[in-house]
N, C-alpha and C positions, 0 to 999 in steps of 0.2 A: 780803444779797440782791444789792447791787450789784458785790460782789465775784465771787460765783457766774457771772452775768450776762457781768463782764469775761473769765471764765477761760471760759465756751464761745464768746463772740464769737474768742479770742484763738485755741483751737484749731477752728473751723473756718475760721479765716483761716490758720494753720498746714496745716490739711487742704488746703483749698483752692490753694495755693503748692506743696504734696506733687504733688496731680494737674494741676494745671493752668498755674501757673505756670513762670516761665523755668528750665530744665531738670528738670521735673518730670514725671510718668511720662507722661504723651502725648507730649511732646516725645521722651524717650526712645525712647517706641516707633518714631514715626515713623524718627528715625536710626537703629535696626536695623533697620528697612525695608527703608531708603536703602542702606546697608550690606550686606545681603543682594544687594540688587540687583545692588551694585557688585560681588560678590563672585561673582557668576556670571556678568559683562560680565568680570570679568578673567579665569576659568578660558578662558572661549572666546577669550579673544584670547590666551591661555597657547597654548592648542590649534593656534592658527591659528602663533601662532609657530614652534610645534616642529616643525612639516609643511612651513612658509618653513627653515627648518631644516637638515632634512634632506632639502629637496629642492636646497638649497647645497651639503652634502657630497657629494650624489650628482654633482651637476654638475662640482665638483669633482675628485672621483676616475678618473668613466670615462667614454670617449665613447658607451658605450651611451645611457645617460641623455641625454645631447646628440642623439642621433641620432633616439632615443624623441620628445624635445620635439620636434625638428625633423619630425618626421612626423606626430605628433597634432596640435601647434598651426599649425604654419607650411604642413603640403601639401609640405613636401618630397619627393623621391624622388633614391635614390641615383643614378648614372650607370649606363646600362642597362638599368635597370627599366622596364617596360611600365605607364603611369598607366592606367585603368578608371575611369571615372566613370555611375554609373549613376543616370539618370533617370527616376524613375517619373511 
């Protein structure tokens, strides 16, 4: 009887180290989580890379691109050109 007794104390103390213990299935789950997480923080900073990217080649290659920037971000206008700002 006391033997009986030892072997189910022994495997739900086994069970219990299975699910709850240090690296045991909660613990796992939680790091595939975490890891998911991570893995869709790194696709968009992938994303965001490849657009910093390719907005270097462009810059590189031709002054359109330069002159692009210089119009949308900065307010440039070429020599000549008549500026329009319209106030509603």
């Amino acid at each position: 009887m006391l033997r009986i007794l030892i072997i189910i104390l022994l495997i739900i103390s086994l069970q219990y180290n299975i699910w709850y213990g240090k690296g045991g299935y909660k613990e796992y789950s939680a790091l595939q989580q975490t890891l998911e997480l991570q893995r869709q923080k790194n696709n968009i900073l992938k994303a965001r890379n490849e657009e910093i990217e390719t907005e270097i080649i462009e810059l590189k290659q031709g002054l359109l691109t330069i002159e692009r920037y210089a119009r949308e971000e900065l307010g440039m206008i070429k020599e000549g050109e008549v500026f329009y700002q319209i106030v509603e």
